[in-house]
C-alpha positions as CSV (number, residue, x, y, z in Angstrom):
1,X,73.2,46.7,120.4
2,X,71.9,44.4,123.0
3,X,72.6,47.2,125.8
4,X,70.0,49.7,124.9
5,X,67.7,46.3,125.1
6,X,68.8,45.6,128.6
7,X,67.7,49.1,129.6
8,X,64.0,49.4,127.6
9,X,62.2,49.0,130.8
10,X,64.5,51.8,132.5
11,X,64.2,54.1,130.1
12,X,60.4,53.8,130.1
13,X,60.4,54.1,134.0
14,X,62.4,57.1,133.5
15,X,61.0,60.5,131.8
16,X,62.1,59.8,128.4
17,X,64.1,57.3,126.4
18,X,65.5,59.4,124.1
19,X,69.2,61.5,124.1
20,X,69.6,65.0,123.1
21,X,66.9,64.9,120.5
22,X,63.3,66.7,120.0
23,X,61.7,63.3,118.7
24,X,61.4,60.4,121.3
25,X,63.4,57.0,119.8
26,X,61.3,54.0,119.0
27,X,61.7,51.2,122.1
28,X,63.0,47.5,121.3
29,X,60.5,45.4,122.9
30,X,62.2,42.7,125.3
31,X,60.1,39.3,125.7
32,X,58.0,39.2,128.8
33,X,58.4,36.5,130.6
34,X,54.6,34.8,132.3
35,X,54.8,35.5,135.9
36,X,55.5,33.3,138.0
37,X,53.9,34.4,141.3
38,X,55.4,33.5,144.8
39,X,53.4,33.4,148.3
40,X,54.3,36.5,150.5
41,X,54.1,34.8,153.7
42,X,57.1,32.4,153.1
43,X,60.0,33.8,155.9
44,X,63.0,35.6,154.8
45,X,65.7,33.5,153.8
46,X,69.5,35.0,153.7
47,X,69.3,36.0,150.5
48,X,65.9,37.9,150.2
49,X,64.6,41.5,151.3
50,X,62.2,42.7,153.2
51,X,59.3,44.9,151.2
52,X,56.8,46.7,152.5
53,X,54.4,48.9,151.2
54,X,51.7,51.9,152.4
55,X,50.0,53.0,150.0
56,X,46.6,55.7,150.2
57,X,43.2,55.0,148.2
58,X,43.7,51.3,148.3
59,X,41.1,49.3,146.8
60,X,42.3,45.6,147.0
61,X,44.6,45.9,144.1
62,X,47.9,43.2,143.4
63,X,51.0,44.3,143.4
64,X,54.1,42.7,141.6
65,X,56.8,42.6,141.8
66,X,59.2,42.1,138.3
67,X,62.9,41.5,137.5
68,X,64.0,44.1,134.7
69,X,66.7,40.9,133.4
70,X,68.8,41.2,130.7
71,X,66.8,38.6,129.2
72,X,63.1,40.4,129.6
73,X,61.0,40.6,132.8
74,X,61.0,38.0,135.4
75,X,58.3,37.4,138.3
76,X,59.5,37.3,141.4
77,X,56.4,38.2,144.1
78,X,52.9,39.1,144.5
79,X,51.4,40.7,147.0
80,X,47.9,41.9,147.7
81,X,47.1,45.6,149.4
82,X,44.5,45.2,152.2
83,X,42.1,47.8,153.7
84,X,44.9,49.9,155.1
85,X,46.9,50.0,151.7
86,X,49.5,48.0,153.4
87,X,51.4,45.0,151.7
88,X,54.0,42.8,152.6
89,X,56.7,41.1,150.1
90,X,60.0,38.7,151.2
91,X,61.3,37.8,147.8
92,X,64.8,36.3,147.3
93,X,67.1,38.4,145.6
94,X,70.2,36.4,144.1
95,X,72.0,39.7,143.0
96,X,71.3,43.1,143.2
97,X,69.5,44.6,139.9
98,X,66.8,46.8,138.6
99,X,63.1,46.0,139.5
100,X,59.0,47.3,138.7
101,X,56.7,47.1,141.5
102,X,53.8,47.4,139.6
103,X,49.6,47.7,139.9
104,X,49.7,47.6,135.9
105,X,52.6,48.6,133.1
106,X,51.4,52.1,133.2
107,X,51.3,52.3,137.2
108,X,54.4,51.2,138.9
109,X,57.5,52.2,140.7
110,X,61.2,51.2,139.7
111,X,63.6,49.6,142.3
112,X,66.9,49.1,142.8
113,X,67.0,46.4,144.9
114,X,69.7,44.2,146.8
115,X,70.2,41.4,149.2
116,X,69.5,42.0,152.8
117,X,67.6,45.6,152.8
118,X,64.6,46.3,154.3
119,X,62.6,48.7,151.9
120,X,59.2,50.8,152.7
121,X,57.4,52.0,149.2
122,X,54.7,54.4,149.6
123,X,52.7,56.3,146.9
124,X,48.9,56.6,145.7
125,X,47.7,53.1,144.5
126,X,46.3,55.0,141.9
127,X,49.2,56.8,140.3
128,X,52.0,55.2,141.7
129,X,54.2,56.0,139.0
130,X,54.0,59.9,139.7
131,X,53.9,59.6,143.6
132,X,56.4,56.7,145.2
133,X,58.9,57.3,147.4
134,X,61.6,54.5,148.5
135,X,63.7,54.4,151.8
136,X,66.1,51.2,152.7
137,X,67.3,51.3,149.8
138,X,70.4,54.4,148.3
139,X,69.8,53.4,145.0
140,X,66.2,53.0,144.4
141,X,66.2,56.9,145.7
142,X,69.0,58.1,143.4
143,X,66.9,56.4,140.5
144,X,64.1,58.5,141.9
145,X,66.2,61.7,141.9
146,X,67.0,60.8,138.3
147,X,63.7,60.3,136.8
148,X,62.1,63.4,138.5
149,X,65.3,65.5,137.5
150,X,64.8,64.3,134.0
151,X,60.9,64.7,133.8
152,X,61.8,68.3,134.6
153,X,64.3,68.7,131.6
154,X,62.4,67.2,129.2
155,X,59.4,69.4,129.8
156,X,61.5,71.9,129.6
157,X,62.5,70.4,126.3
158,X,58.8,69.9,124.8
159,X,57.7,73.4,125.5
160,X,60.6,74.9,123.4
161,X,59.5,72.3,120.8
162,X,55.9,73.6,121.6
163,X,56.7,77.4,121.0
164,X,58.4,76.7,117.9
165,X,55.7,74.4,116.3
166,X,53.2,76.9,117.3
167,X,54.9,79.8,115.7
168,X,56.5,78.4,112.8
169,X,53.3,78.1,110.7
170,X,52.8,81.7,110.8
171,X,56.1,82.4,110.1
172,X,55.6,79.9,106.5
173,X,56.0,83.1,104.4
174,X,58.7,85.0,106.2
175,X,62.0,82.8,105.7
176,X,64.1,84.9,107.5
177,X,62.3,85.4,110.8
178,X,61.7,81.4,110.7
179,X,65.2,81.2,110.5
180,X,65.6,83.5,113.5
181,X,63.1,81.3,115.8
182,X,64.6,78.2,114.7
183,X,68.4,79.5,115.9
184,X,67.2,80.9,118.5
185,X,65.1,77.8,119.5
186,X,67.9,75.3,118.6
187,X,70.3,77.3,120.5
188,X,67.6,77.1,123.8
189,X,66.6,73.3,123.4
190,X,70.6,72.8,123.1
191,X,71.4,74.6,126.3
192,X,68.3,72.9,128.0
193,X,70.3,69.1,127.1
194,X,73.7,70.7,128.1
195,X,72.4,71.3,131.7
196,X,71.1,67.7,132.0
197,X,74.2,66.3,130.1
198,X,76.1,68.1,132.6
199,X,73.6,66.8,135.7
200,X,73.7,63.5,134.9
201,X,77.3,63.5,134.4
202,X,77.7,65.2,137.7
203,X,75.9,62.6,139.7
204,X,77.5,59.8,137.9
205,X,81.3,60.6,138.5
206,X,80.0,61.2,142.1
207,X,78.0,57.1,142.0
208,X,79.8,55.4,139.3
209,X,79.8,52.4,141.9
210,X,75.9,52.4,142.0
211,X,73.6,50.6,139.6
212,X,71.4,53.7,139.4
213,X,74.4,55.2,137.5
214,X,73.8,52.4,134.9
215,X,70.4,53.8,134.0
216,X,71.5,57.5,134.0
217,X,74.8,57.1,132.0
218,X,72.1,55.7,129.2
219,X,70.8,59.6,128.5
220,X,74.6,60.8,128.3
221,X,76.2,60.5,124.8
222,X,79.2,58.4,125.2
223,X,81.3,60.3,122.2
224,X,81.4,63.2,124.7
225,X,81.2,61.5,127.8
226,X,83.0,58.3,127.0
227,X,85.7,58.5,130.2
228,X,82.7,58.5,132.3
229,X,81.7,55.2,130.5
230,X,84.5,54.2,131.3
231,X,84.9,55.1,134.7
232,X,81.8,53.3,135.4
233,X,82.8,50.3,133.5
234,X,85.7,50.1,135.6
235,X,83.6,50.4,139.3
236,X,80.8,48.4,138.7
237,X,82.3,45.3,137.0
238,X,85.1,45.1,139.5
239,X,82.4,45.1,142.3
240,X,79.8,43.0,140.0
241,X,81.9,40.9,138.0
242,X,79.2,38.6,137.8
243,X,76.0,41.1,137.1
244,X,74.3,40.0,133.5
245,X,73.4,44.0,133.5
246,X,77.1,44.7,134.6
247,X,78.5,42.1,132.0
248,X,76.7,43.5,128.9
249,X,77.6,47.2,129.9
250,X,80.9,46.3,129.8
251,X,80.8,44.3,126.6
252,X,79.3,47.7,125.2
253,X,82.0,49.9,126.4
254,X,84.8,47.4,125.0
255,X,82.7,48.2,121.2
256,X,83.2,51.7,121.8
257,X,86.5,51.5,122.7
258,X,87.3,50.0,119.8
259,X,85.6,52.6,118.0
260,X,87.0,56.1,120.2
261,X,88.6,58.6,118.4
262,X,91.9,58.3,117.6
263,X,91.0,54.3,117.0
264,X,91.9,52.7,113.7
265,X,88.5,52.1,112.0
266,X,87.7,48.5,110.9
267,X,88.7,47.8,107.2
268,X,85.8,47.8,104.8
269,X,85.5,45.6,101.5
270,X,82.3,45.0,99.0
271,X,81.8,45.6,95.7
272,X,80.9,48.4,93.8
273,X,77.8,49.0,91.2
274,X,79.8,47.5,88.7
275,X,80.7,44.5,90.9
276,X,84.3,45.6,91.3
277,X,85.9,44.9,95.1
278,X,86.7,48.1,96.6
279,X,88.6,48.3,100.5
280,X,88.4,51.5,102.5
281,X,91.8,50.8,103.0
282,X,92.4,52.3,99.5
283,X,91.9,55.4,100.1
284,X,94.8,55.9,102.9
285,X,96.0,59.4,102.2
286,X,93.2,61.5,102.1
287,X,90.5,62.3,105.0
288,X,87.1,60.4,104.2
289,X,83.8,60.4,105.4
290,X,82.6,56.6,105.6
291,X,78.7,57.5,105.0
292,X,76.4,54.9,105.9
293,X,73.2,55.0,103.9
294,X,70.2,53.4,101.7
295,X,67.9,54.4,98.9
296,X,65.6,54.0,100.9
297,X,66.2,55.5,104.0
298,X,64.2,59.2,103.8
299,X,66.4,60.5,105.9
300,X,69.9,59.6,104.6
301,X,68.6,61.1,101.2
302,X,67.4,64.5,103.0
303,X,70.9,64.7,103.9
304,X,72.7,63.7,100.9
305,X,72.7,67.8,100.0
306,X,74.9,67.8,102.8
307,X,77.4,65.2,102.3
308,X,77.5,66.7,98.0
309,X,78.3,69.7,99.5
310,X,80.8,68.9,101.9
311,X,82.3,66.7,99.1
312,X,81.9,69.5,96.6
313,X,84.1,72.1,98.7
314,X,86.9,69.8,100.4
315,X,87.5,67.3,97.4
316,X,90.4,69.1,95.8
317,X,92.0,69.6,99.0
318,X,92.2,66.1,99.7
319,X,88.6,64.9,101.4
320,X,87.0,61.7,100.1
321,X,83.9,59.8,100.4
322,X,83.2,55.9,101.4
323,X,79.5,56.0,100.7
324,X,78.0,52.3,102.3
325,X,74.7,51.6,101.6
326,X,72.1,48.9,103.5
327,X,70.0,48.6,100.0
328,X,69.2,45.2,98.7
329,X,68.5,46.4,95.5
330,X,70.8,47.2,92.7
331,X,68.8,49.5,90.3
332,X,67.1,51.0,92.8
333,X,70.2,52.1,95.0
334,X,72.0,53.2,90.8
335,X,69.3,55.4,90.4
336,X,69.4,57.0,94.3
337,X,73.3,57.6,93.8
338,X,72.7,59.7,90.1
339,X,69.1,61.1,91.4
340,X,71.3,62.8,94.8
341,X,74.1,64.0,92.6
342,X,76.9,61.4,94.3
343,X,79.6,61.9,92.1
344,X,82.2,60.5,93.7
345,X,82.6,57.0,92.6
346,X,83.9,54.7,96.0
347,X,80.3,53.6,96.5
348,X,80.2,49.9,97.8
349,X,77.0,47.5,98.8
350,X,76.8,43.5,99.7
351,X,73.2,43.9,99.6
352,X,72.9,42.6,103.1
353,X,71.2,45.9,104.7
354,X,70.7,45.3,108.7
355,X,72.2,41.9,108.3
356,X,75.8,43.2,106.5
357,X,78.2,43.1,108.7
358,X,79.3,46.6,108.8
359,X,76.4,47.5,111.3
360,X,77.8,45.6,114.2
361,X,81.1,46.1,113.1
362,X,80.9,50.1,113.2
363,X,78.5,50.0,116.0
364,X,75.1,51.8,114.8
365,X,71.5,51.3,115.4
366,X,70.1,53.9,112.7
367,X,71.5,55.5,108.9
368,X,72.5,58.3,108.1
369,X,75.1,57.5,109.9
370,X,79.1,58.3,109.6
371,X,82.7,58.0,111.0
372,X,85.3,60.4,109.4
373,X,88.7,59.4,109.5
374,X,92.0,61.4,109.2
375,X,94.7,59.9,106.0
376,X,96.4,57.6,108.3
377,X,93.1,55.5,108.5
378,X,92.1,56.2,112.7
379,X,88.8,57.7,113.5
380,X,88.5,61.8,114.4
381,X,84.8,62.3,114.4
382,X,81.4,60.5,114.0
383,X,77.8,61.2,112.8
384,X,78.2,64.7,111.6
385,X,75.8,65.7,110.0
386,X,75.2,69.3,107.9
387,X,76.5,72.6,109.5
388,X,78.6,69.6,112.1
389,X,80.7,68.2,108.9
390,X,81.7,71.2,107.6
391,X,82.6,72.9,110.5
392,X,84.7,70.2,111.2
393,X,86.6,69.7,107.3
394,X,86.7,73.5,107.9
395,X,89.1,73.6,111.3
396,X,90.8,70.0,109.3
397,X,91.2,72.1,105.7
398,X,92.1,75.3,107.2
């Protein structure tokens, strides 16, 4: 979705792009737009700042000054540091948004800026990334507050991955004490996102009005924190109606509401292996797991145990499968449905994979991927995966 485009360059300024998981996501790159560099000595007009800078071990670099747009990054100034690792910038700033003052990609600061402020940066010209501070402007410093808050969690997060790589090889031949460190590490690393989840969540509600809240709702997952999606959908457009970030937040939030629990899900109709039209529709009357997958998708077939099993247990009490796959090949996704043991037979393809409709119609960026919904056709649950899908047919079969 275009939304975790529009926030690439925010989730590299901030600790880690990646939500609730031990392996960081791959980044969409946004196009980068040549710099167009303005003079720094042009007086402040109404609708510009004032940006200054003091920076220690100066050395003559440029510093610039970039517009994180929803349509890639966007010049606005340069400036150059003198002897005293001062600087001076009087850009005009048409709305209030997200923006790198930067030395290079890999040493820069994240702003976010609006008309009329007057803002000091300071920081080590050398490692500005790890040193800035802001002040003139409240929500350049709660981005701060967010990065350095999730820099803390996430370390916290790679050292628990850390212990457990380092003692699960020596564990290779006990099973059942690798089992114990993996619980018990699972059940850490969980408690580690919790707190975050919770921190974040805490300091949104609190600044759902503030654009910084638009770069730390990003780490929440919206199935559990959806209101506060919401909540900030509802404060920031009516105060930014006209904000291309505010705009394509709220576009995502109306997709997700479509897609909230208790939501009809969106009718589904290909054909089967045997070329035979088959509607999700059709199987009104019994809870089914619409399973998004491919032949060739390593992961999706890792968890096809799962799904068998899930299917195996709950089938003659009324649980059914949709299985949806992104293959483009016939034979080759035949011999992936008998290889996994798929016995069910509402498997359906148009052969489209990323193109097919299905993906922008359910909303989802990776497979496996699922939506289980209850026999009246609305939506209870999505991506469940192993020990998470049948816990949950076990409190629906129960």
């Amino acid at each position: 979705m275009r939304i975790s485009k529009v926030f690439n360059y925010l989730n590299r300024s901030l600790a880690s792009p990646f939500q609730g998981g031990i392996k960081k996501g791959a980044l969409l790159a946004l196009p980068i737009i040549v710099l167009a560099a303005c003079s720094n000595t042009n007086p402040q007009s109404s609708n510009g700042i004032e940006l200054k800078g003091k920076l220690s071990n100066p050395n003559g670099e440029t510093v610039y000054l970039e517009l994180m747009s929803p349509e890639g990054l966007k010049g606005i100034d340069t400036a150059v540091v003198d002897a005293k690792g001062e600087f001076t910038m009087t850009p005009e700033i048409k709305e209030p948004g997200f923006y790198r003052l930067k030395i290079s990609d890999k040493n820069m600061a994240t702003l976010v800026l609006e008309n009329g402020q007057k803002v000091t940066v300071t920081g080590d010209a050398k490692d500005l990334s790890n040193t800035y501070t802001v002040e003139g402007s409240p929500d350049s410093k709660l981005f701060w507050e967010i990065d350095k808050a999730s820099a803390k969690n996430y370390r916290k997060r790679d050292s628990l991955q850390s212990v457990f790589q380092s003692n699960s090889a020596a564990l290779q031949n006990d099973p059942a004490q690798l089992g114990v460190l993996s619980k018990t590490i699972e059940m850490q690393f969980n408690n580690v996102v919790a707190d975050h989840n919770k921190y974040l969540n805490n300091l949104v509600e609190k600044n759902s009005g503030s654009f910084a809240a638009l770069a730390a709702i990003q780490q929440l997952p919206d199935e559990e924190y959806f209101q506060t999606y919401i909540e900030v959908d509802e404060k920031l457009f009516a105060k930014y109606p006209n904000s291309g970030y505010v705009k394509m937040f709220h576009e995502d939030v109306l997709v997700k509401k479509k897609l909230s629990n208790g939501s009809p899900a969106p009718e589904i109709s290909m054909n089967t292996p045997d070329e035979k039209p088959l509607a999700l529709s059709s199987l009104k009357g019994k809870v089914v797991l619409i399973d998004f997958w491919a032949s060739w998708c390593g992961p999706c077939r890792q968890e096809n145990p799962n799904v068998v099993k899930a299917y195996n247990t709950y089938k003659a009490k009324g649980f059914d499968i949709y299985s949806v796959s992104l293959d483009k090949d016939l034979e080759k996704w035949k011999q992936a449905i008998l290889k996994d043991n798929l016995t069910w037979t509402n498997h359906v393809s148009d052969f489209k994979a990323w193109q097919s409709p299905v993906v922008a119609q359910y909303n989802f960026k990776g497979i496996p991927y699922n939506v289980l919904i209850d026999k009246e056709g609305k939506i209870i649950a999505k991506n469940l995966r192993g020990a998470d899908l049948e816990k949950k047919l076990a409190d629906i079969f129960k």
